[in-house]
C-alpha positions in Angstrom: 30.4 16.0 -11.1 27.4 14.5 -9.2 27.3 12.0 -11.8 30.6 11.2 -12.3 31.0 10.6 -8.3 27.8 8.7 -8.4 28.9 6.2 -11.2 25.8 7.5 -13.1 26.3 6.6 -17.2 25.5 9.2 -19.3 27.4 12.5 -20.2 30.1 11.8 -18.4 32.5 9.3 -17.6 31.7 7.0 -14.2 34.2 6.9 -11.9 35.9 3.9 -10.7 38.2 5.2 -7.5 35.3 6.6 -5.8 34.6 5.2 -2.0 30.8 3.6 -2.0 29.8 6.2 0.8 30.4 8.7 -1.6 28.9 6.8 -4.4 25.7 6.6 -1.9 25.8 10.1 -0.9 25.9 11.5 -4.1 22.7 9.2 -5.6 20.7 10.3 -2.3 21.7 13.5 -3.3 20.7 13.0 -7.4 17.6 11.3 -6.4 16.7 14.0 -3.6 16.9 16.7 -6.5 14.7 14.7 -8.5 12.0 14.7 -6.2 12.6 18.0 -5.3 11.6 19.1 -9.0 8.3 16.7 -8.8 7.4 18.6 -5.7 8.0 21.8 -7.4 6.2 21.1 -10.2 3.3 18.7 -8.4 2.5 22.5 -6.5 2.7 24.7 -9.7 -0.1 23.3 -11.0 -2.1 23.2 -8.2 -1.9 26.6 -8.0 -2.5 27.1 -11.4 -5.3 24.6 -11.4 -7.1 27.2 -7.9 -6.2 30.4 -9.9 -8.4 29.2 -12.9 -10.8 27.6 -10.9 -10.9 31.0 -9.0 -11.2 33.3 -12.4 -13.1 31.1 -14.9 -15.2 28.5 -12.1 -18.7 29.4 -12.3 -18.1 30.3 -15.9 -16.8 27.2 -17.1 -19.7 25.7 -15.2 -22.5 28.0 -17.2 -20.5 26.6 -20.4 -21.1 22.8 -20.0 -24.0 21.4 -22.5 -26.6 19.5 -20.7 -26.4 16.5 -23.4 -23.9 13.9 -23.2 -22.6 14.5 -26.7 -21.9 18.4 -25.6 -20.4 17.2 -22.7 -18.4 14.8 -24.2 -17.0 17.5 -26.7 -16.7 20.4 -24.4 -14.5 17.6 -22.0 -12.0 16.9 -24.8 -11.7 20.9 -26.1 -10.7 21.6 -22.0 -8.1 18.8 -21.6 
């Protein structure tokens, strides 16, 4: 519906009758719950990123090579 009001193309047929406030309104709205999911997921994995810091920190550290070719290879096997 959002998109239909919003004269959005894509599943569903834009609407041509609708009043430009509305149009506005409802692509605040669209764009609103876009950034709303960034934000959701931009926090998710911070906390994911302090929970493994918190469990595996000093451990991971212990693990790194002290040569650049280890480090280089233990980098690429984390990301």
């Amino acid at each position: 519906m959002r998109n239909h009001l919003a004269e959005v193309a894509g599943d569903v047929v834009s609407c041509n009758k609708v009043p430009r406030f509305v149009r506005e309104i409802m692509l605040a709205e669209q764009v609103k719950g876009k950034l709303n999911k960034m934000d959701i997921k931009e926090h998710r994995l911070f906390v994911q990123k302090a929970l493994m810091e918190e469990a595996y920190g000093e451990a991971r550290r212990d693990n790194i090579p002290s040569d650049e070719d280890g480090q280089l290879r233990w980098a690429l096997r984390e990301s």
